[in-house]
C-alpha positions as CSV (number, residue, x, y, z in Angstrom):
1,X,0.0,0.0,0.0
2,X,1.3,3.2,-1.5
3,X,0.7,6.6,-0.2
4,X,1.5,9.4,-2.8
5,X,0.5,13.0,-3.2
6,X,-2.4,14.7,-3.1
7,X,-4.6,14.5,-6.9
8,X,-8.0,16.0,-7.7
9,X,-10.9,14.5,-7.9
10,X,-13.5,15.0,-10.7
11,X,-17.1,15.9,-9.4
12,X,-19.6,13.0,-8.9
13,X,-23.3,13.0,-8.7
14,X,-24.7,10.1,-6.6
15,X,-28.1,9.1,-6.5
16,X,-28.7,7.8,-3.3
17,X,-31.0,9.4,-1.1
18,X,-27.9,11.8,-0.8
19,X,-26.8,15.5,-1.8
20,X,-24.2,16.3,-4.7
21,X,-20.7,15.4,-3.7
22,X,-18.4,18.4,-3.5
23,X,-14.9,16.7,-4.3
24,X,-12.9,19.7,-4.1
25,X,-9.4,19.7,-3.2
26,X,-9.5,19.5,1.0
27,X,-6.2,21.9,1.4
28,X,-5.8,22.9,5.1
29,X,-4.2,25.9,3.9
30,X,-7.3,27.2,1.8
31,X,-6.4,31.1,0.9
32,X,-9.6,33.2,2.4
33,X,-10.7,30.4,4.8
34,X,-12.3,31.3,8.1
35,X,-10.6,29.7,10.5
36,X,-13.0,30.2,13.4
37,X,-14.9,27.4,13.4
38,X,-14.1,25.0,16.7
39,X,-12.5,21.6,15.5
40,X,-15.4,20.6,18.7
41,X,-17.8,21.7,16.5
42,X,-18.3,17.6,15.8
43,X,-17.8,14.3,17.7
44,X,-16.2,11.2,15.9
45,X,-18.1,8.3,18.1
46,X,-17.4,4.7,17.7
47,X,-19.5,1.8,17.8
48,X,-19.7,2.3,21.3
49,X,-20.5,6.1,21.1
50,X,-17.0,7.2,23.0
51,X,-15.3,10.4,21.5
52,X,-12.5,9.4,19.2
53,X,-11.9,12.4,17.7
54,X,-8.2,12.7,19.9
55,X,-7.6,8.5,19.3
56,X,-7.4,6.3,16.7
57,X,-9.3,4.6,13.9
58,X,-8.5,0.8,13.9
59,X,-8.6,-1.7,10.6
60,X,-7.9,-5.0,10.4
61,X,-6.5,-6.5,6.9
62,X,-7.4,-9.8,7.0
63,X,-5.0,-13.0,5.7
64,X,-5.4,-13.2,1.6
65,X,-7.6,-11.9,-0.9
66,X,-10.6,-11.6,1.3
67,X,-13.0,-8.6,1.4
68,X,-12.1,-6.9,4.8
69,X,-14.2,-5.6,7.5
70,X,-15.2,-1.9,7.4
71,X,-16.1,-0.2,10.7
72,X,-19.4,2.0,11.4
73,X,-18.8,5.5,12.7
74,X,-20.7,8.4,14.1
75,X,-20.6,11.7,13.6
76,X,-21.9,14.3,15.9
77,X,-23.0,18.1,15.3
78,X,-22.7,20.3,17.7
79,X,-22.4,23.3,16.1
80,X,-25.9,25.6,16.0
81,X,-25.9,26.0,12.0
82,X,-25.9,23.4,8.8
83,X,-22.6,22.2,8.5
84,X,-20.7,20.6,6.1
85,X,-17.7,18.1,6.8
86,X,-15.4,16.5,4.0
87,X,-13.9,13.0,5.0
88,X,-10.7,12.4,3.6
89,X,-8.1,9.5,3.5
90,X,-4.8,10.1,2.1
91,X,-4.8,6.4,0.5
92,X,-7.2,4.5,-1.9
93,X,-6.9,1.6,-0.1
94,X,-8.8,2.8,2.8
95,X,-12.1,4.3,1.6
96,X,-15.7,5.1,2.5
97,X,-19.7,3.5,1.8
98,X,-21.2,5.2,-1.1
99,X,-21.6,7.6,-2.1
100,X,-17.8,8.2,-1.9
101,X,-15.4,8.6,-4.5
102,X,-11.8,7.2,-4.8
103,X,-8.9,8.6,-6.9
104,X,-5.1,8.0,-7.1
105,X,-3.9,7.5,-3.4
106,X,-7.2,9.4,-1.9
107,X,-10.2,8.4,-0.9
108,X,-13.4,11.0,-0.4
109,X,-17.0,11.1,1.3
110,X,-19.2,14.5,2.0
111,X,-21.4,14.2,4.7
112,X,-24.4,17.4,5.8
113,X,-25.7,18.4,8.4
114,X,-29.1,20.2,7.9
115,X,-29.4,21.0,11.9
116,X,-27.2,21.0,15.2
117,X,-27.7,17.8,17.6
118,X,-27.7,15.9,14.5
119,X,-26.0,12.1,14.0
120,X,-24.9,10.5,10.6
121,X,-23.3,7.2,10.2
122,X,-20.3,6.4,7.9
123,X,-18.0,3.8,7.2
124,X,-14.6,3.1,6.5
125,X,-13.4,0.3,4.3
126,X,-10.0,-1.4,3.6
127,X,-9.0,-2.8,0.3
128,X,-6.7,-6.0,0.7
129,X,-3.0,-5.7,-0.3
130,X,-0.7,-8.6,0.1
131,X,2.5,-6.9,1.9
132,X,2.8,-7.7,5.9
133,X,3.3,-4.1,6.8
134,X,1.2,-2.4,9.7
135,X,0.4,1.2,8.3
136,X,0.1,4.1,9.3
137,X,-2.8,6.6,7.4
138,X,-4.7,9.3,8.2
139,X,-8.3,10.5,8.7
140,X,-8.6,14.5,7.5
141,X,-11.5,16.3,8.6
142,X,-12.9,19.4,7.4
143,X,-15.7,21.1,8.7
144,X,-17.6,24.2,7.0
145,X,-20.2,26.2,7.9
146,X,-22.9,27.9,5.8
147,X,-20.9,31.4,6.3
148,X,-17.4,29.8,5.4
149,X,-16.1,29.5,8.2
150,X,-13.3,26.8,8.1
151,X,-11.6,24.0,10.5
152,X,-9.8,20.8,10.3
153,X,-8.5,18.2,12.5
154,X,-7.2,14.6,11.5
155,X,-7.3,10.9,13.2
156,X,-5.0,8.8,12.9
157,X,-6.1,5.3,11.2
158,X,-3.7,2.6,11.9
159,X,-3.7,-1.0,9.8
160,X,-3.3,-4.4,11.7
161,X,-2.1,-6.2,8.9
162,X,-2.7,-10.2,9.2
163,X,-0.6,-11.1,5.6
164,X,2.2,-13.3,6.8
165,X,4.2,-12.1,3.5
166,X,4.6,-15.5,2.1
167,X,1.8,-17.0,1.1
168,X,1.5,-20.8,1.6
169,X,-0.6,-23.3,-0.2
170,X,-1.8,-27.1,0.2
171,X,-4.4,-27.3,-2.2
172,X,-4.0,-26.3,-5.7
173,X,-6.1,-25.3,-8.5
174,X,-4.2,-26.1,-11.4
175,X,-4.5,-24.7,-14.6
176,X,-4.3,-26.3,-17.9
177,X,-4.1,-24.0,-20.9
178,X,-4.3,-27.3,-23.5
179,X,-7.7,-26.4,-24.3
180,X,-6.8,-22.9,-25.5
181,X,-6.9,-23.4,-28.9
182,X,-7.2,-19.9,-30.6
183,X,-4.4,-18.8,-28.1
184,X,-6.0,-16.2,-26.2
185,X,-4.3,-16.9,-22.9
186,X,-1.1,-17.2,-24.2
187,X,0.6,-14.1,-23.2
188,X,1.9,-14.3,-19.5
189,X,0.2,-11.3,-18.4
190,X,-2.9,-12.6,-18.8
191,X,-1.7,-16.2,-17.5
192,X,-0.6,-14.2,-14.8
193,X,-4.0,-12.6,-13.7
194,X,-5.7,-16.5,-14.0
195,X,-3.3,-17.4,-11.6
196,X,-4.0,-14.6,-9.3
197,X,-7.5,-15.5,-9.2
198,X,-6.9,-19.2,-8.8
199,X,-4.5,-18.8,-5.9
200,X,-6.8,-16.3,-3.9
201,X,-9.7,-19.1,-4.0
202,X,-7.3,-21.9,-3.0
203,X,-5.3,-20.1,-0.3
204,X,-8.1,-20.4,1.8
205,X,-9.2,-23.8,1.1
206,X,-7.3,-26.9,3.5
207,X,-6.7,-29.7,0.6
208,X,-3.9,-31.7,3.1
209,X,-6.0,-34.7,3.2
210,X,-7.1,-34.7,-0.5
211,X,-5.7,-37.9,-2.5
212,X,-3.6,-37.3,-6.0
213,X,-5.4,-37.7,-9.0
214,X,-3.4,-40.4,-11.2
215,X,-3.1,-39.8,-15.3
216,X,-6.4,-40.4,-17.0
217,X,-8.1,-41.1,-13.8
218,X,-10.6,-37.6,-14.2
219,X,-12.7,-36.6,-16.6
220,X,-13.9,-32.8,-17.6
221,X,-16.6,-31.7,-20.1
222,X,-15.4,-28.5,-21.8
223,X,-17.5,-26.8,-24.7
224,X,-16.7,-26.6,-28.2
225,X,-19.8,-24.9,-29.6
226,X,-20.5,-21.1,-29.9
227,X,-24.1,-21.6,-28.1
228,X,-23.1,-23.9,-25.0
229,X,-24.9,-26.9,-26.1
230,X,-22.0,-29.5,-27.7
231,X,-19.1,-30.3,-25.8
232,X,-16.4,-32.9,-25.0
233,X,-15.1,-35.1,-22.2
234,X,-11.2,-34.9,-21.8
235,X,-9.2,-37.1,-19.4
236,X,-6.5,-35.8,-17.1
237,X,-2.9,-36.0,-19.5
238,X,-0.9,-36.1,-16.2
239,X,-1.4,-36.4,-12.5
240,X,-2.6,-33.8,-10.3
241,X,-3.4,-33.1,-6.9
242,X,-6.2,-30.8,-5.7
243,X,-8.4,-29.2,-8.5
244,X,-7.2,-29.2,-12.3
245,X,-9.2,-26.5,-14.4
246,X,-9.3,-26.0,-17.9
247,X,-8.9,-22.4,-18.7
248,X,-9.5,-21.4,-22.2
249,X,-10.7,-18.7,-25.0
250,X,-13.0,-19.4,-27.5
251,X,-16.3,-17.1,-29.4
252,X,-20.0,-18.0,-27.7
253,X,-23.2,-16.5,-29.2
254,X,-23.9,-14.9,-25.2
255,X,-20.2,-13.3,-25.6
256,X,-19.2,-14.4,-21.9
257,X,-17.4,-16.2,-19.6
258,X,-18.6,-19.0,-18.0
259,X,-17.0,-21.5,-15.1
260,X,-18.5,-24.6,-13.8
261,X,-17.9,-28.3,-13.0
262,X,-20.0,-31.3,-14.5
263,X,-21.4,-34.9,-13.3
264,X,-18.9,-36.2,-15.6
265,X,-15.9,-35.2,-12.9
266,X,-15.3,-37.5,-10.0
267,X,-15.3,-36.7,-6.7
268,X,-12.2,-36.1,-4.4
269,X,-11.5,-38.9,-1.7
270,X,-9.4,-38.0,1.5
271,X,-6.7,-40.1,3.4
272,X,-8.9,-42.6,4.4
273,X,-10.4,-43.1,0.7
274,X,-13.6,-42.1,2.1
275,X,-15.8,-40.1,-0.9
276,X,-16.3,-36.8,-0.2
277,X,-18.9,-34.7,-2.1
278,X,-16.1,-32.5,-3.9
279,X,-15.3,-32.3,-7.5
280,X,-12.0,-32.7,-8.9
281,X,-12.2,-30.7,-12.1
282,X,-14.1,-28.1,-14.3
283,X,-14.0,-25.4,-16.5
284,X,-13.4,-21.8,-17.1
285,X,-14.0,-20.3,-20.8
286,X,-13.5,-16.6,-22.0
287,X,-15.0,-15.1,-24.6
288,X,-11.9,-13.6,-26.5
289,X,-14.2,-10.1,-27.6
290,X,-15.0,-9.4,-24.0
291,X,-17.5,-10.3,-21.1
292,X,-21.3,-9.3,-21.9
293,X,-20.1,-7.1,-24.6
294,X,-17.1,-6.4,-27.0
295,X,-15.4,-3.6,-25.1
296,X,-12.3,-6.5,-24.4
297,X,-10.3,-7.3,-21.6
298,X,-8.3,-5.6,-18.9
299,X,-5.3,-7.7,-17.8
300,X,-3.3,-5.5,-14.8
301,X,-2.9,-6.5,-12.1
302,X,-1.4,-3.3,-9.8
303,X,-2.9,-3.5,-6.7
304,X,-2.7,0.5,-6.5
305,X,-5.0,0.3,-9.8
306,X,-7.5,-1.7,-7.9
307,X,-9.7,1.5,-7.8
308,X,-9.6,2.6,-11.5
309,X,-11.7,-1.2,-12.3
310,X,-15.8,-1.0,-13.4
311,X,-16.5,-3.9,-14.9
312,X,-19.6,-2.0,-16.4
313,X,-21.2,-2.3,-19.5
314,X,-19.4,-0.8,-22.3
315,X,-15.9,-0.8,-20.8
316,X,-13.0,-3.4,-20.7
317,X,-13.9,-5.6,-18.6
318,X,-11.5,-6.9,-15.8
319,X,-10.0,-10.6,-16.5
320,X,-9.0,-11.2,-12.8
321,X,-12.5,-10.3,-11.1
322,X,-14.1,-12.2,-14.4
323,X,-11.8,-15.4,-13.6
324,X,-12.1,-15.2,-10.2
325,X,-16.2,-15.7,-10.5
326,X,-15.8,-18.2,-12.9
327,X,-13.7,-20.2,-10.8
328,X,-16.3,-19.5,-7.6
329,X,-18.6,-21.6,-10.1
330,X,-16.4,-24.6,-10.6
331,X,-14.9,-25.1,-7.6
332,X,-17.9,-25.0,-5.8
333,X,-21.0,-22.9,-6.7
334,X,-22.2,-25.3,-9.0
335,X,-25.4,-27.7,-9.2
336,X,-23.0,-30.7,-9.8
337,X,-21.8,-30.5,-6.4
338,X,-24.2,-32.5,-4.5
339,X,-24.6,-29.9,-1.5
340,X,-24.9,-27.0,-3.6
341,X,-27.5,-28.8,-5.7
342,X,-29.9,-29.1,-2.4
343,X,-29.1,-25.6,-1.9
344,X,-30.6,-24.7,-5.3
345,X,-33.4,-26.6,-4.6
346,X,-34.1,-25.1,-1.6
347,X,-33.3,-21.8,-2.5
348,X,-31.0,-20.8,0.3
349,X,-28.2,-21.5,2.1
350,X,-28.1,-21.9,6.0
351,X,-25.2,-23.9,8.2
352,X,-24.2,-23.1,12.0
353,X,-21.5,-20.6,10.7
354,X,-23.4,-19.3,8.5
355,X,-26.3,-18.9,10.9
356,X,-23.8,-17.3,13.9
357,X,-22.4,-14.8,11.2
358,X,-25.2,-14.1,8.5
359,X,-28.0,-14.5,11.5
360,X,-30.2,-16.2,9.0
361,X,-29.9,-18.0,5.4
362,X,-28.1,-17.0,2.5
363,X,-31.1,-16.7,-0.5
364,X,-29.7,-18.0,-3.8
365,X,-30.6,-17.3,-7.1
366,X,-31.9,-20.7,-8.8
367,X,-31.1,-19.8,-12.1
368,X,-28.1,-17.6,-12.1
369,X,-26.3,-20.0,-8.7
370,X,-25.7,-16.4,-7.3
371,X,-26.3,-15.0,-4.5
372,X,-27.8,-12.0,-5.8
373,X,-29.1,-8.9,-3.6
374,X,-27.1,-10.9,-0.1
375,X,-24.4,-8.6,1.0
376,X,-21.2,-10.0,3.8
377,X,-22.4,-8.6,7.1
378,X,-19.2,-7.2,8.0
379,X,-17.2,-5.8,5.0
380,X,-20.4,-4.4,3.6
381,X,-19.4,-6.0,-0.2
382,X,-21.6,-7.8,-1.8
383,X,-21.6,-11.3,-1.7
384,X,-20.8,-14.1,-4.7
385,X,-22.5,-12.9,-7.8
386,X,-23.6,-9.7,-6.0
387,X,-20.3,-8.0,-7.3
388,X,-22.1,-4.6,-8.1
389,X,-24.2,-4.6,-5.1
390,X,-23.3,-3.7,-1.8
391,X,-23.0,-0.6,0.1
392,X,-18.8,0.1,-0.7
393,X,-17.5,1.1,-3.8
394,X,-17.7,-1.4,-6.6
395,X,-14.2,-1.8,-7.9
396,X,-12.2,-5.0,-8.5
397,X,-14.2,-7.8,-7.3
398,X,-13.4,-9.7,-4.2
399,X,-14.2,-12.6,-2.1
400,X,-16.3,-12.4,1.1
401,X,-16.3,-14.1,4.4
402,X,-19.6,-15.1,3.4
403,X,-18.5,-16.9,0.3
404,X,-16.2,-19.3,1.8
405,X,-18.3,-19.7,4.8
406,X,-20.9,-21.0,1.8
407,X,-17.6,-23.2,0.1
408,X,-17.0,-24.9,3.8
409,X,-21.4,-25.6,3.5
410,X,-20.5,-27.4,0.2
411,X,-17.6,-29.7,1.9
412,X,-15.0,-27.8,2.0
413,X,-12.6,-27.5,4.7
414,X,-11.3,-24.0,5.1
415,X,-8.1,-23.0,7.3
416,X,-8.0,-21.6,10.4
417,X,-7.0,-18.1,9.5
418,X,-8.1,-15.2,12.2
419,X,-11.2,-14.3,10.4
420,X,-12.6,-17.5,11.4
421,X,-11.7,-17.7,15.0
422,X,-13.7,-17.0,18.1
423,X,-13.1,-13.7,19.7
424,X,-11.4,-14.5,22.5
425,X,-9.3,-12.1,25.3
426,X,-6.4,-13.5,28.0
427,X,-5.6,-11.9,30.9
428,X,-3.3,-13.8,33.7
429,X,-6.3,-15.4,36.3
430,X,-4.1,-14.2,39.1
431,X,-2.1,-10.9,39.4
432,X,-0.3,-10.2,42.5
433,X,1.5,-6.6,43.3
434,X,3.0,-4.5,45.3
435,X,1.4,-1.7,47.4
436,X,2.8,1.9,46.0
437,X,4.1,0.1,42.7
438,X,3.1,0.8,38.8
439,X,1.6,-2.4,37.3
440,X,0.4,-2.8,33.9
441,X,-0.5,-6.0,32.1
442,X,-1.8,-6.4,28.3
443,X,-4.5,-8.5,27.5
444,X,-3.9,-11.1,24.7
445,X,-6.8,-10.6,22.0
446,X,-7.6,-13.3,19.6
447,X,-10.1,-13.1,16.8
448,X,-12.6,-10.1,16.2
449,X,-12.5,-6.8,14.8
450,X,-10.2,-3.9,16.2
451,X,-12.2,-1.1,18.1
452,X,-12.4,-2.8,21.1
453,X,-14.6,-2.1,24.5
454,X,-13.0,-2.9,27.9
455,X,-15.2,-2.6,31.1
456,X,-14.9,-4.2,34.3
457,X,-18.7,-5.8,34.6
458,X,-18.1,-7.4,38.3
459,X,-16.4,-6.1,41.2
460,X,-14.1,-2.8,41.5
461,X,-10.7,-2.4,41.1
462,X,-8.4,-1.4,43.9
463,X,-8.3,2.5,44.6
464,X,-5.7,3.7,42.1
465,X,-5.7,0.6,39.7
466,X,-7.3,1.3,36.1
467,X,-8.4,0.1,33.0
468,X,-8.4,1.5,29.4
469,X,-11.5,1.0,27.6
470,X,-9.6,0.9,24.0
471,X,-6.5,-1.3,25.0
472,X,-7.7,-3.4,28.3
473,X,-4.4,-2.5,29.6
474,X,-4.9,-2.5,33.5
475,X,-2.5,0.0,35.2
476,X,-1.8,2.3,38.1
477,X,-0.8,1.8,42.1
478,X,-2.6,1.3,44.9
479,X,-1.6,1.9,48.5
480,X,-4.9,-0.3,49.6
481,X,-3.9,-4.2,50.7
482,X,-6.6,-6.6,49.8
483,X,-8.1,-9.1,47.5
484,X,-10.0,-8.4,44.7
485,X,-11.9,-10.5,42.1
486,X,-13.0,-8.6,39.1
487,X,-14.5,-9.4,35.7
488,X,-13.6,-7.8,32.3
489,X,-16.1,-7.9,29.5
490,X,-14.7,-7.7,26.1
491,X,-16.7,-6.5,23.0
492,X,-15.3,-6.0,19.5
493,X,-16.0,-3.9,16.4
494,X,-18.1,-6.2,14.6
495,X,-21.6,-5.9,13.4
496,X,-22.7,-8.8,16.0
497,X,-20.7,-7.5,18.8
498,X,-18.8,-10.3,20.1
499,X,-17.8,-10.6,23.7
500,X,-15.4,-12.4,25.8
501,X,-15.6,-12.4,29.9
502,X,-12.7,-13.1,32.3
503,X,-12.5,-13.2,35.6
504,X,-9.5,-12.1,37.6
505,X,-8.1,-12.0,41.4
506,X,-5.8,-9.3,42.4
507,X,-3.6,-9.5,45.5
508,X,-2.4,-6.7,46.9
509,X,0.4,-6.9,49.1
């Protein structure tokens, strides 16, 4: 993630229940600005409604490709007149719901206030990157009034950054270029963004206890007609472990894409040879004029550039967000996989995860095998097939917590990467100090979504002794001997609010 200067914005119109964007250049040194206009004039409350307008904004970027969680925030007006205050981040990575706008290294929101005592909610989202690097950006706030008067103040936003640098791998989706006939997928740059797309699906998936496929021990169905009705069945040339996908170009009537897996695949068996209700193989076909339309392909695959992708009508479509929805078909969102196929039938999508996350089932669409109109609960994206729904900016397509939860309801195992795991907080069970001495002990946090709340819900501290809301970091000294047992209650930052309790005894001596 790249921060670089400042650029200017063009002016967008949004149609969403919302006033005209004003996407001027935010320039704390405006010439003519009034300056008299108290940086108090608003609040910046948290989920919890404390005042973070003097702390920091918190983001978590998830392990791999994976849409991350965006946080909700309030906004306070205390001021006795309309106001108007401009949201700015100085990188695209880290951007606002809609409507918002996002140019080179800057993201943009414009929020109005029609009366004082007034709230409005915004959020803030983070774009995946694949470097290991905790940054360090930057919240600018400017607040005008209807007679000009001008003020700023900034929050600091600060990434926890969950990419171990090096990705690792134990299942593969392997593709084979044989079928590719009229050589559109020749040219490495375009190999390269299938690859991308293939590795961001199978990073998350746990293929350790899946068995190799021998040579001409799997058979795929690919097409070979321009209206997807005549086809042939191809056996495996060499042996392969995990998924093997033919990836190809070709001309279709529909002038699309299209990815799935067929009844003529087998089904992967694990260790124990026991069947499991997993294909082995599928397909993924491009048509070589464009997706939808004839306006081509867009192969780059810049991470910084992830903002400048549309994926609308009449445009170059993107061949990384294409592949990776056409994979999401054949490696699992597909009616030849036998859980999927009850899915369809039953036109949603409901497992214990998905219940404890989603809080309800996923609808599918029967005919598409999208989930059309669902969007992921905490990054605010929209889910599988929902690519330009959503309440964030629809840009480069991504994967959602939601989807794989949906993979692991097909049979898949998925690995235990922090998105998955319980919220959980560790403090010692037993702390014992010193009368007249500075403690302070740091809680271990697992799981969740930064932002955290820290309250003691049983018992009091000793006289002296403290705990900080946002880090759970008890401190102080106490000149009062005694036992006490105390309980901390943990929430996060998530939509659902996840808690952890634990109870502590501290000995004062």
């Amino acid at each position: 993630m790249k921060v670089k200067s400042h650029h200017l914005f063009l002016i967008y119109i949004f149609f969403f229940g919302c006033s005209e964007i004003d996407d001027s250049k935010i320039d704390e040194d405006e010439p003519g600005a009034k300056k008299s206009l108290h940086s108090k004039s608003i609040q910046i409350l948290d989920a919890f409604g404390r005042d973070i307008n003097n702390k920091s904004i918190k983001l978590v970027d998830w392990e791999g490709y994976l849409a991350n969680p965006s946080i909700e925030l309030t906004i306070k007006n205390h001021h006795k007149s309309k106001l108007k205050v401009h949201l700015t981040t100085n990188s695209s990575f880290a951007y606002f719901n809609l409507p918002s706008t996002i140019s080179e290294n800057r993201s943009y929101k414009l929020i109005q206030f029609l009366s004082s005592d007034e709230f409005k909610k915004f959020k803030i989202g983070l774009y995946p990157d694949s470097n290991s690097i905790n940054e360090k950006l930057k919240l600018t706030i400017k607040i005008e009034s209807k007679d000009k008067a001008i003020s700023f103040f900034s929050i600091p936003i600060e990434i926890y950054d969950q990419d171990k640098g090096e990705e690792k791998y134990n299942f593969e989706i392997r593709a084979d270029y044989s079928m590719d006939s009229r050589n559109f997928l020749d040219e490495p740059i375009k190999r390269n963004a299938i690859q991308k797309a293939l590795n961001s699906w199978a990073y998350f998936i746990d293929g350790s206890e899946f068995q190799i496929t021998s040579k001409e021990q799997e058979k795929t169905w690919v097409w070979i007609d321009k209206n997807f009705l005549k086809g042939r069945v191809i056996p495996n040339v060499q042996e392969f472990s995990g998924f093997l996908l033919y990836v190809y170009g070709y001309y279709n009537s529909e002038i699309r894409a299209a990815g799935e897996s067929t009844e003529y695949s087998g089904f992967q068996r694990n260790s124990n040879n026991e069947m499991l209700k997993l294909r082995k193989s599928g397909s993924v076909s491009f048509d070589i004029r464009g997706n939808w339309d004839k306006s081509g392909w867009y192969y780059l695959l810049d991470e910084e550039d992830w903002w400048k992708i549309e994926n609308f009508s009449g445009e170059q479509k993107d061949l990384f967000s294409v592949a990776l929805h056409e994979v999401g078909h054949a490696i699992g969102f597909n009616k030849s996989y036998p859980e999927f196929k009850k899915m369809l039938q039953q036109g949603f999508v409901i497992s214990p995860q998905i219940q404890s996350y989603f809080k309800g089932a996923i609808e599918i669409d029967q005919k598409t095998e999208h989930f059309s109109d669902q969007i992921d609960p905490e990054s605010g994206n929209g889910l599988f097939g929902n690519h330009f729904g959503g309440e964030m900016p629809r840009k480069r397509w991504l994967i959602t917590k939601s989807d794989l939860l949906i993979l692991q309801a097909v049979g898949y195992k998925l690995k235990e990467f922090d998105y998955l795991k319980k919220f959980k907080v560790e403090y010692p069970s037993k702390i014992e100090i010193v009368r007249s001495q500075e403690i302070r002990f740091t809680p271990k946090i697992a799981g969740g979504i930064p932002g955290y709340l820290f309250e003691i819900s049983k018992g009091v501290l000793p006289d002296g002794i403290r705990i900080n809301s946002f880090t759970g970091v008890i401190f102080g000294k106490t000149e009062k001997r005694g036992t006490f047992q105390i309980e901390v209650k943990a929430q996060d930052h998530s939509v659902n609010k996840h808690s952890d309790s634990v109870n502590i005894i501290i000995v004062v001596k």
